[in-house]
N, CA, C, O and CB atoms as a CASP TS submission, in Angstrom:
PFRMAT TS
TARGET T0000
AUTHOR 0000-0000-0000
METHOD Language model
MODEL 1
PARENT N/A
ATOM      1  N   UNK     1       0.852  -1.184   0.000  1.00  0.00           N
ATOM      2  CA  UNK     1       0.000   0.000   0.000  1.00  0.00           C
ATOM      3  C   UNK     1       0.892   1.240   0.000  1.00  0.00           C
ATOM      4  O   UNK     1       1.680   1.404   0.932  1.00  0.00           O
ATOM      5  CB  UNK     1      -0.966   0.002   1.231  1.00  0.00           C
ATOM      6  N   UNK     2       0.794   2.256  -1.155  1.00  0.00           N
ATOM      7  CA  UNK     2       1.166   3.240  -0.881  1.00  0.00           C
ATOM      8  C   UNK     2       1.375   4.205   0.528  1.00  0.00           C
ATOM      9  O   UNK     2       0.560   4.108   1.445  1.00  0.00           O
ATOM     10  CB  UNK     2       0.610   3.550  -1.578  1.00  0.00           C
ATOM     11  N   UNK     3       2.567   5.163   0.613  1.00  0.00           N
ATOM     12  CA  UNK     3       1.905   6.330   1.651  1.00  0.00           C
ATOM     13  C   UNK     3       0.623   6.801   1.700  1.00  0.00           C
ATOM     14  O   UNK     3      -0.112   6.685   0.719  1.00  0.00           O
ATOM     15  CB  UNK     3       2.473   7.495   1.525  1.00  0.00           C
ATOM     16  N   UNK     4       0.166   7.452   2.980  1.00  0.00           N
ATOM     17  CA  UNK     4      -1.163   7.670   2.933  1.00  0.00           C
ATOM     18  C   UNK     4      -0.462   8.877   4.344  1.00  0.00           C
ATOM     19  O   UNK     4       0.461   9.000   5.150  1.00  0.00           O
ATOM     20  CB  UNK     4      -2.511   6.068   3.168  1.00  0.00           C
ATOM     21  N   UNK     5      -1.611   9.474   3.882  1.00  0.00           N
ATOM     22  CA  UNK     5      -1.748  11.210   5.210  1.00  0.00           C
ATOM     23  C   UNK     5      -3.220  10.862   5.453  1.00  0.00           C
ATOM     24  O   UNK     5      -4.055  10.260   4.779  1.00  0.00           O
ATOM     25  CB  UNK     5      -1.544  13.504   4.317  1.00  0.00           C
ATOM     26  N   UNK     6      -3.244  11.446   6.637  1.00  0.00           N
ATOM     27  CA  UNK     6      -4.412  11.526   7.251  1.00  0.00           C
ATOM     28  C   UNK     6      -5.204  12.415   7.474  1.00  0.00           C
ATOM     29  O   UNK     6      -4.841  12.566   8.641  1.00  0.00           O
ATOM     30  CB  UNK     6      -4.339  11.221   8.048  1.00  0.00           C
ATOM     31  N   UNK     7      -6.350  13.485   7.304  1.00  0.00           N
ATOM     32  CA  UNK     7      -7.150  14.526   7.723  1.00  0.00           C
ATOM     33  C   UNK     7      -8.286  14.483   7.963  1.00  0.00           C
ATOM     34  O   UNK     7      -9.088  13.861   7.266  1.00  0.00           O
ATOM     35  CB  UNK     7      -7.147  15.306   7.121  1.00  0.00           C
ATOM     36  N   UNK     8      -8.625  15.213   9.123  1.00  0.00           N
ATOM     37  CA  UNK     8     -10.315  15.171   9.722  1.00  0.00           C
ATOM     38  C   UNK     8     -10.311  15.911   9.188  1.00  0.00           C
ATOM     39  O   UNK     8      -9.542  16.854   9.005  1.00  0.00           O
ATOM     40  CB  UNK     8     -11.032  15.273  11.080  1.00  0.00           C
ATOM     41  N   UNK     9     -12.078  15.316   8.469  1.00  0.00           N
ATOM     42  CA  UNK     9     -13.061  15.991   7.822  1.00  0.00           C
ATOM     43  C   UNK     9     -14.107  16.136   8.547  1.00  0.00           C
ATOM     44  O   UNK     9     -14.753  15.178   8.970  1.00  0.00           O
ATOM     45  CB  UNK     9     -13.393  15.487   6.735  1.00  0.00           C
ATOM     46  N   UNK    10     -14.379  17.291   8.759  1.00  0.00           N
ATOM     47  CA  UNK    10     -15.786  17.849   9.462  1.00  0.00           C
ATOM     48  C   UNK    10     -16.849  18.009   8.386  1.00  0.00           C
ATOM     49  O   UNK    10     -16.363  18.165   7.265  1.00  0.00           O
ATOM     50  CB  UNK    10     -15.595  19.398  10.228  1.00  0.00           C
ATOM     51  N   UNK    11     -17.972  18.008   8.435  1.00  0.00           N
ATOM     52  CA  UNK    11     -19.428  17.840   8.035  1.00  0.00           C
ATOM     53  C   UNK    11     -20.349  18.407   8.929  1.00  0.00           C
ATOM     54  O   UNK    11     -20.186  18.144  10.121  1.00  0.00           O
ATOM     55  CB  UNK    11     -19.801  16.464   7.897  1.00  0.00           C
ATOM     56  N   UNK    12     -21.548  19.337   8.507  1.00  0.00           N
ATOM     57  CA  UNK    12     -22.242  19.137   9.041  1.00  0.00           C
ATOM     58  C   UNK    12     -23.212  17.891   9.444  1.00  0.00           C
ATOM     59  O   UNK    12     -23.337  17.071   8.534  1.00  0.00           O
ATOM     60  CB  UNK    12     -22.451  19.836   8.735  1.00  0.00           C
ATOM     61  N   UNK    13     -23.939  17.594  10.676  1.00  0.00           N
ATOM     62  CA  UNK    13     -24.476  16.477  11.128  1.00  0.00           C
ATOM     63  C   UNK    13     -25.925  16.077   9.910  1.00  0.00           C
ATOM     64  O   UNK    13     -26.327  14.997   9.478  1.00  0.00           O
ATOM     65  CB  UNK    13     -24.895  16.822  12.860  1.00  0.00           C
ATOM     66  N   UNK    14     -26.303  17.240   9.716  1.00  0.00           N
ATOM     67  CA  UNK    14     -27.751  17.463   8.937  1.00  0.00           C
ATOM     68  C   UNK    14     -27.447  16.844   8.224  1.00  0.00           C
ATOM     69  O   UNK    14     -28.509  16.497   7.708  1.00  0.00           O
ATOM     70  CB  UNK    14     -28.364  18.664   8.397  1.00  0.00           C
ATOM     71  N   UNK    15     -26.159  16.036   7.379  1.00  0.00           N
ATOM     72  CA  UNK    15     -26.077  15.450   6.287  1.00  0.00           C
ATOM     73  C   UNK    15     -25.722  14.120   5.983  1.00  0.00           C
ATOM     74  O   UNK    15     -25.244  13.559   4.997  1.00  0.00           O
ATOM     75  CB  UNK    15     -25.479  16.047   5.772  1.00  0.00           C
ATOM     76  N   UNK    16     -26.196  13.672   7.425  1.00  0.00           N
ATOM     77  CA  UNK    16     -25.838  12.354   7.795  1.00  0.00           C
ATOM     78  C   UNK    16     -25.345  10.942   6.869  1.00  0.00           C
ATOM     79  O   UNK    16     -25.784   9.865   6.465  1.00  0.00           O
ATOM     80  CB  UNK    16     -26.916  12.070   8.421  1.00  0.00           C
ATOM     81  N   UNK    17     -24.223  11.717   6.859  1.00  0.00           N
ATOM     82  CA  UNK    17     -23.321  11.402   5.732  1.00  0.00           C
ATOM     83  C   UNK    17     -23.031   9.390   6.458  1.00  0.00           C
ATOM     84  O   UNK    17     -23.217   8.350   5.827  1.00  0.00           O
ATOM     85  CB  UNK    17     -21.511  12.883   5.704  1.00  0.00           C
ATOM     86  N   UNK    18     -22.603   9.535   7.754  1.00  0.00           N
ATOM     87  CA  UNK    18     -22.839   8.161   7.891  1.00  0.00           C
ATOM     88  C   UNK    18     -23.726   6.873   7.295  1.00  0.00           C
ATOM     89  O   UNK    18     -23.419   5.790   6.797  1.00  0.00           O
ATOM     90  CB  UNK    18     -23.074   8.229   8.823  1.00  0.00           C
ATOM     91  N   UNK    19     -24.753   7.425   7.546  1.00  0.00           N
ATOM     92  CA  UNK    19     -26.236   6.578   7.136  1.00  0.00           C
ATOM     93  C   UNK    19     -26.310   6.312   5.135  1.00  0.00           C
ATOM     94  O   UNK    19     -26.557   5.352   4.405  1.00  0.00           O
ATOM     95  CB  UNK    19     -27.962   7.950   7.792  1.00  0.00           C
ATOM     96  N   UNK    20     -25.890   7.967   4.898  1.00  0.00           N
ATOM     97  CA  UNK    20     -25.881   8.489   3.543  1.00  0.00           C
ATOM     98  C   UNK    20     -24.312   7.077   2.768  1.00  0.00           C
ATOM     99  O   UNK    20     -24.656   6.382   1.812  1.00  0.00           O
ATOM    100  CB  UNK    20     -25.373  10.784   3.675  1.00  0.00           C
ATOM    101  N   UNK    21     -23.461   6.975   3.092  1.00  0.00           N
ATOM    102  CA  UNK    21     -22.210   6.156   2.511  1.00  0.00           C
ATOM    103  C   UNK    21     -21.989   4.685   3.537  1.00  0.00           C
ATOM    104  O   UNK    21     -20.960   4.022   3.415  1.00  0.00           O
ATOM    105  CB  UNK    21     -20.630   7.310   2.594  1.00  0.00           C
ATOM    106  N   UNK    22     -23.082   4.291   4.538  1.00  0.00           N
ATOM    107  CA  UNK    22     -22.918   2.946   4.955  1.00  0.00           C
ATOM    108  C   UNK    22     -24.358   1.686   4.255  1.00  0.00           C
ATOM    109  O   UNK    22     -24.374   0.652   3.588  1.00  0.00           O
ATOM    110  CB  UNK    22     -22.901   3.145   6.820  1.00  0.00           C
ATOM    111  N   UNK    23     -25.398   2.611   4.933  1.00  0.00           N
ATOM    112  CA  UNK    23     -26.799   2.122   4.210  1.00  0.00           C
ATOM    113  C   UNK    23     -26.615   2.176   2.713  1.00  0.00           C
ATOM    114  O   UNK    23     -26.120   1.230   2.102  1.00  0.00           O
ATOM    115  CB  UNK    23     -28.143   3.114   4.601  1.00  0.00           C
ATOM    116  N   UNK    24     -27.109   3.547   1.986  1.00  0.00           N
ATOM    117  CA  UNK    24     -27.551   3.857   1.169  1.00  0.00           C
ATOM    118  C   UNK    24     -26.017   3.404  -0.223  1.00  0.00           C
ATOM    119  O   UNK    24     -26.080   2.585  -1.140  1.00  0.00           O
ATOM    120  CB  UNK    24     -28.164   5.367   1.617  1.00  0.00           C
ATOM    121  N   UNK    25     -25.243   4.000   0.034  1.00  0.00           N
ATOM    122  CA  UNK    25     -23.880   3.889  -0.774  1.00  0.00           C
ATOM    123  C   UNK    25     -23.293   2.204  -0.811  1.00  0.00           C
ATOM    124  O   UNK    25     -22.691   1.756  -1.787  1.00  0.00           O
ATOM    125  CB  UNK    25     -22.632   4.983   0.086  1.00  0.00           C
ATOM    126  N   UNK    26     -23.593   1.404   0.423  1.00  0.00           N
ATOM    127  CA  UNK    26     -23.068   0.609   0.510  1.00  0.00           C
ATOM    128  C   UNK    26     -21.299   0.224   0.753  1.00  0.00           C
ATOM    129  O   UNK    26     -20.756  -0.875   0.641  1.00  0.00           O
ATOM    130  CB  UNK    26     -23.633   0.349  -0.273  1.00  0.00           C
ATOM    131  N   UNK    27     -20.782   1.345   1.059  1.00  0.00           N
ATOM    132  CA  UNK    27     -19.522   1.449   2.119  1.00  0.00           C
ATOM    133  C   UNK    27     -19.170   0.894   3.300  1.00  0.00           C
ATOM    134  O   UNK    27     -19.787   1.071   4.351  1.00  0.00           O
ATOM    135  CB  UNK    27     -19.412   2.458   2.511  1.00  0.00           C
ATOM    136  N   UNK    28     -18.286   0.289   3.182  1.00  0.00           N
ATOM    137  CA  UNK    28     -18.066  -0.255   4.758  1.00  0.00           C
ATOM    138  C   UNK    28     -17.455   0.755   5.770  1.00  0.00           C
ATOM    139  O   UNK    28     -17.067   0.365   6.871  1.00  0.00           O
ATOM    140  CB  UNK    28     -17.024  -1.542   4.782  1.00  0.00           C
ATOM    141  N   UNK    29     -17.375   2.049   5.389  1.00  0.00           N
ATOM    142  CA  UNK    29     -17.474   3.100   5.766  1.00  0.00           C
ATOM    143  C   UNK    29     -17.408   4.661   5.620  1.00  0.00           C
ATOM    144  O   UNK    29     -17.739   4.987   4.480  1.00  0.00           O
ATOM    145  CB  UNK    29     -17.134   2.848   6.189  1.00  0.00           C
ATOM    146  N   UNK    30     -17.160   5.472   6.228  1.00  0.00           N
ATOM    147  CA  UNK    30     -17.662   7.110   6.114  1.00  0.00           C
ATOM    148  C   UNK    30     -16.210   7.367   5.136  1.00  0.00           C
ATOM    149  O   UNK    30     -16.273   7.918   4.037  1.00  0.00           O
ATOM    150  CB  UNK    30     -17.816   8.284   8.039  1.00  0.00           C
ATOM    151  N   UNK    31     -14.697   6.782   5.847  1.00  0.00           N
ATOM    152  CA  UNK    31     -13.979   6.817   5.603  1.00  0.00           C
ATOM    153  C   UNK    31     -13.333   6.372   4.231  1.00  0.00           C
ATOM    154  O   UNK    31     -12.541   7.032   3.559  1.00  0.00           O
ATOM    155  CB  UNK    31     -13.828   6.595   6.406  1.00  0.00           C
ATOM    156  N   UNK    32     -13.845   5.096   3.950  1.00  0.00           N
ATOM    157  CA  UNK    32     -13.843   4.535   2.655  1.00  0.00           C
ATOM    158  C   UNK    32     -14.796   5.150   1.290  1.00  0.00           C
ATOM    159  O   UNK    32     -14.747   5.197   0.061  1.00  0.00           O
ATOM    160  CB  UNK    32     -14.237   3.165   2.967  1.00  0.00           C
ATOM    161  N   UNK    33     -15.632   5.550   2.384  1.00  0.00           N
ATOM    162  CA  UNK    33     -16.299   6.392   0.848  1.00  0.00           C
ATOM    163  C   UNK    33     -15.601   8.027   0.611  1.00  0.00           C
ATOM    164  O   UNK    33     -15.667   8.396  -0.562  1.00  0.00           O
ATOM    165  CB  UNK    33     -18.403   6.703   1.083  1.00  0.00           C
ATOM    166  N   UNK    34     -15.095   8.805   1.368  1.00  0.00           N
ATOM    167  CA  UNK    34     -14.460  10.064   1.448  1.00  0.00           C
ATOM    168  C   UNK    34     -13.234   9.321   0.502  1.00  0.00           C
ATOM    169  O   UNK    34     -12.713   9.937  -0.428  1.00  0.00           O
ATOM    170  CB  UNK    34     -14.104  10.773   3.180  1.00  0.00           C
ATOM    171  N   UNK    35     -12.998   8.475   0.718  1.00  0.00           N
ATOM    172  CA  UNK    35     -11.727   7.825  -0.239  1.00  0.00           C
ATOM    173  C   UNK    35     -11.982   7.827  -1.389  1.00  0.00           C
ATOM    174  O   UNK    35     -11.138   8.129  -2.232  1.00  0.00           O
ATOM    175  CB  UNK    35     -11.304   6.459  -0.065  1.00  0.00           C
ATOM    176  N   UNK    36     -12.601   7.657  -1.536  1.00  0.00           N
ATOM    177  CA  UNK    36     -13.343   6.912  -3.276  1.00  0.00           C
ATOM    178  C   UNK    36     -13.820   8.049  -3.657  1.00  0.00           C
ATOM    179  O   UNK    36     -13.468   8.168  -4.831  1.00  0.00           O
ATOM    180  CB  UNK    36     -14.825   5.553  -3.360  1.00  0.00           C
ATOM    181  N   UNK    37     -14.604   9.236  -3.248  1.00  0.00           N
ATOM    182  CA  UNK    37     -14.496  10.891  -3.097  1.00  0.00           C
ATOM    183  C   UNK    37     -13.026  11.318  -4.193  1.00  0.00           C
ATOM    184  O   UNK    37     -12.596  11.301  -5.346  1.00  0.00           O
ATOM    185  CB  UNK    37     -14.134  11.401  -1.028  1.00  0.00           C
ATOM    186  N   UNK    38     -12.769  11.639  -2.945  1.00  0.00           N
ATOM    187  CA  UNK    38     -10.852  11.803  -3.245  1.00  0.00           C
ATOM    188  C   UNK    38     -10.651  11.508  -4.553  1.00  0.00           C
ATOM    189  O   UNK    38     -10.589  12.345  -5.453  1.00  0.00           O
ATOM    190  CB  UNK    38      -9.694  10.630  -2.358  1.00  0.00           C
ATOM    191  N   UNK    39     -10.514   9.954  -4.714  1.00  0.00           N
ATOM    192  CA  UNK    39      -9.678   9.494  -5.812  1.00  0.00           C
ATOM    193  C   UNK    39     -10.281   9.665  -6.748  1.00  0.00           C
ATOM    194  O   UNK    39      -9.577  10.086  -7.665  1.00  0.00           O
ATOM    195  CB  UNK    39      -9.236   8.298  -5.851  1.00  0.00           C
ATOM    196  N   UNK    40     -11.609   9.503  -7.069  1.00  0.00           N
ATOM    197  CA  UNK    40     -12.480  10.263  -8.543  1.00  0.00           C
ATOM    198  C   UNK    40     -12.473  11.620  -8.950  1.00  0.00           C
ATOM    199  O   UNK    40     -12.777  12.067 -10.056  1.00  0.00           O
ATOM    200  CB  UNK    40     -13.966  10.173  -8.467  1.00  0.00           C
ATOM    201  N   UNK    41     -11.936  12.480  -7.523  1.00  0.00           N
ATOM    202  CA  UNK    41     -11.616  14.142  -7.861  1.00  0.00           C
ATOM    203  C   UNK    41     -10.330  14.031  -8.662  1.00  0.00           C
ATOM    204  O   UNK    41     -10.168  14.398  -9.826  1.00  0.00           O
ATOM    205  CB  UNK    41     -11.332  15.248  -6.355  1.00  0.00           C
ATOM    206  N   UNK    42      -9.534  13.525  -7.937  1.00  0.00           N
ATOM    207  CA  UNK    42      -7.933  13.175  -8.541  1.00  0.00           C
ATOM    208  C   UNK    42      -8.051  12.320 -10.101  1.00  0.00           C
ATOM    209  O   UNK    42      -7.705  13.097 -10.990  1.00  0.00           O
ATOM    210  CB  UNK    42      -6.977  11.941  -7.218  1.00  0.00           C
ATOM    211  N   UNK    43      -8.294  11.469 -10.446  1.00  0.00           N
ATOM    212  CA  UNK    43      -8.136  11.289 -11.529  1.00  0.00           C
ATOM    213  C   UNK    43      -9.294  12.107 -12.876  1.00  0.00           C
ATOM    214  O   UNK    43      -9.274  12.102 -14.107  1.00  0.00           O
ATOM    215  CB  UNK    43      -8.078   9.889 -11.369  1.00  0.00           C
ATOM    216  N   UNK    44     -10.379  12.856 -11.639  1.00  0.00           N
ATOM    217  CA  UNK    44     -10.688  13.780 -13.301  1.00  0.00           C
ATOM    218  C   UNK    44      -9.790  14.861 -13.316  1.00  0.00           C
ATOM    219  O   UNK    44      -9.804  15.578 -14.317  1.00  0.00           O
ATOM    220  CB  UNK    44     -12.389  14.593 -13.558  1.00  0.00           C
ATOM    221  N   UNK    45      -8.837  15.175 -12.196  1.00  0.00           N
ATOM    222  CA  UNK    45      -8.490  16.237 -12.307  1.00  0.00           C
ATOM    223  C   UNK    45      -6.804  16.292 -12.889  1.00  0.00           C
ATOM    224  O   UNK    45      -6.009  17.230 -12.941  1.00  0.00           O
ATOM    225  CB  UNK    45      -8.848  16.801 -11.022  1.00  0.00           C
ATOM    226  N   UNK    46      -6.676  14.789 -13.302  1.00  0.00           N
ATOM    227  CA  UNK    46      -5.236  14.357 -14.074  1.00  0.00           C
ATOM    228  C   UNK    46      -5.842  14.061 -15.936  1.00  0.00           C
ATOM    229  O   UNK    46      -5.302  14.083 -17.041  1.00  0.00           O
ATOM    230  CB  UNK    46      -4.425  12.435 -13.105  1.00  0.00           C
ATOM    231  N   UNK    47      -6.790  13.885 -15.571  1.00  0.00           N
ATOM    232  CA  UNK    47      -7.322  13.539 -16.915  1.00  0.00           C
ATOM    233  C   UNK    47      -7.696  14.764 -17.600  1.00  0.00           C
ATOM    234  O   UNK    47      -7.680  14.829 -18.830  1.00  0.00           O
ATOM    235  CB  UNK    47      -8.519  12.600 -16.853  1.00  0.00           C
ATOM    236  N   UNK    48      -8.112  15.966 -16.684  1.00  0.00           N
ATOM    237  CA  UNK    48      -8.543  17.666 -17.537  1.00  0.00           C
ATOM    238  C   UNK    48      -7.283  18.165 -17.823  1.00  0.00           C
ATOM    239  O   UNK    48      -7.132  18.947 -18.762  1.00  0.00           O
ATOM    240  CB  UNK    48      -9.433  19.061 -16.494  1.00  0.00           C
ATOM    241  N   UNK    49      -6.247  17.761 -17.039  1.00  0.00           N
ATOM    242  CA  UNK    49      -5.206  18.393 -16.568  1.00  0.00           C
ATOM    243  C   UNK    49      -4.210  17.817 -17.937  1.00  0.00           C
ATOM    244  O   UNK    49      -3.679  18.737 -18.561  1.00  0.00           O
ATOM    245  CB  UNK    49      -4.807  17.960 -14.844  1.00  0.00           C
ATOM    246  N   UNK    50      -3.993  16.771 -18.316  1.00  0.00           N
ATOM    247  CA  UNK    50      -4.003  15.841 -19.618  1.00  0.00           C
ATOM    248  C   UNK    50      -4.280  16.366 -20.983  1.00  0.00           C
ATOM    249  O   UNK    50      -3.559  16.994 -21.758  1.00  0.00           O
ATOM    250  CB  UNK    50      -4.997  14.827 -19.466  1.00  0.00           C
ATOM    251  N   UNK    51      -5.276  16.028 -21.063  1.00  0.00           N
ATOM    252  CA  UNK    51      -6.292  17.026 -21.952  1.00  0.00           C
ATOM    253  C   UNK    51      -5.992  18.392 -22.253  1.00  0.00           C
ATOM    254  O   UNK    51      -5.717  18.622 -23.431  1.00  0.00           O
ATOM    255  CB  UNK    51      -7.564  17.188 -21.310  1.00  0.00           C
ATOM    256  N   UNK    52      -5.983  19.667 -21.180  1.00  0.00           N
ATOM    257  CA  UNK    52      -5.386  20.576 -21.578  1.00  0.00           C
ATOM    258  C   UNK    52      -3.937  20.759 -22.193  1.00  0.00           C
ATOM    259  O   UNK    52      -3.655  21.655 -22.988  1.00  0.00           O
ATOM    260  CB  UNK    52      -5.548  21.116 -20.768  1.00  0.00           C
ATOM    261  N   UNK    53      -2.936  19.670 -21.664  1.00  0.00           N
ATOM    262  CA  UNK    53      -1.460  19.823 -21.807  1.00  0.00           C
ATOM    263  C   UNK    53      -1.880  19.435 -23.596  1.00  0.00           C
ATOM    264  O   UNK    53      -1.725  20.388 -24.360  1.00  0.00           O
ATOM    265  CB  UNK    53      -0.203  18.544 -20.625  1.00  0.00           C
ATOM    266  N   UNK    54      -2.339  18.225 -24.168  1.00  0.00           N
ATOM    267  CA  UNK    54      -2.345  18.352 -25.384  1.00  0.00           C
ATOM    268  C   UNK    54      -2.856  19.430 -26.337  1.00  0.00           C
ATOM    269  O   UNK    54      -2.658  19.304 -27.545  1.00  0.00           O
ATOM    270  CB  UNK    54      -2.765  17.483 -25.593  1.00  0.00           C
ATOM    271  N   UNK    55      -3.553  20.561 -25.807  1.00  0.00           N
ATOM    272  CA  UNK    55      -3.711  21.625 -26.704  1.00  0.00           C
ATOM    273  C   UNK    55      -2.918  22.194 -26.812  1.00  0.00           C
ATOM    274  O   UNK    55      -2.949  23.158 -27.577  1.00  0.00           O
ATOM    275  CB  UNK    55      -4.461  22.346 -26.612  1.00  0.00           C
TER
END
């Protein structure tokens, strides 16, 4: 497994993000889905980032 850093993420409660990425998402957790978050920001943002370099 790669390095990894760690940061608390705060949320408001109203968005019961738990219930929202364990029930509904099917995550084995809050943490694992903020992951999977992450890494879909990161690779659209290597892939725009891509894309622009070829113009």
């Amino acid at each position: 497994m790669p390095d990894s850093e760690s940061f608390l993420v705060t949320v408001p409660i109203e968005w019961k993000l738990e219930k929202y990425s364990t029930d509904m998402r099917k995550f084995p957790s809050v943490q694992d889905y903020i992951r999977e978050l992450v890494r879909r920001d990161i690779e659209a943002f290597e892939k725009e980032a891509a894309n622009d370099a070829k113009k």
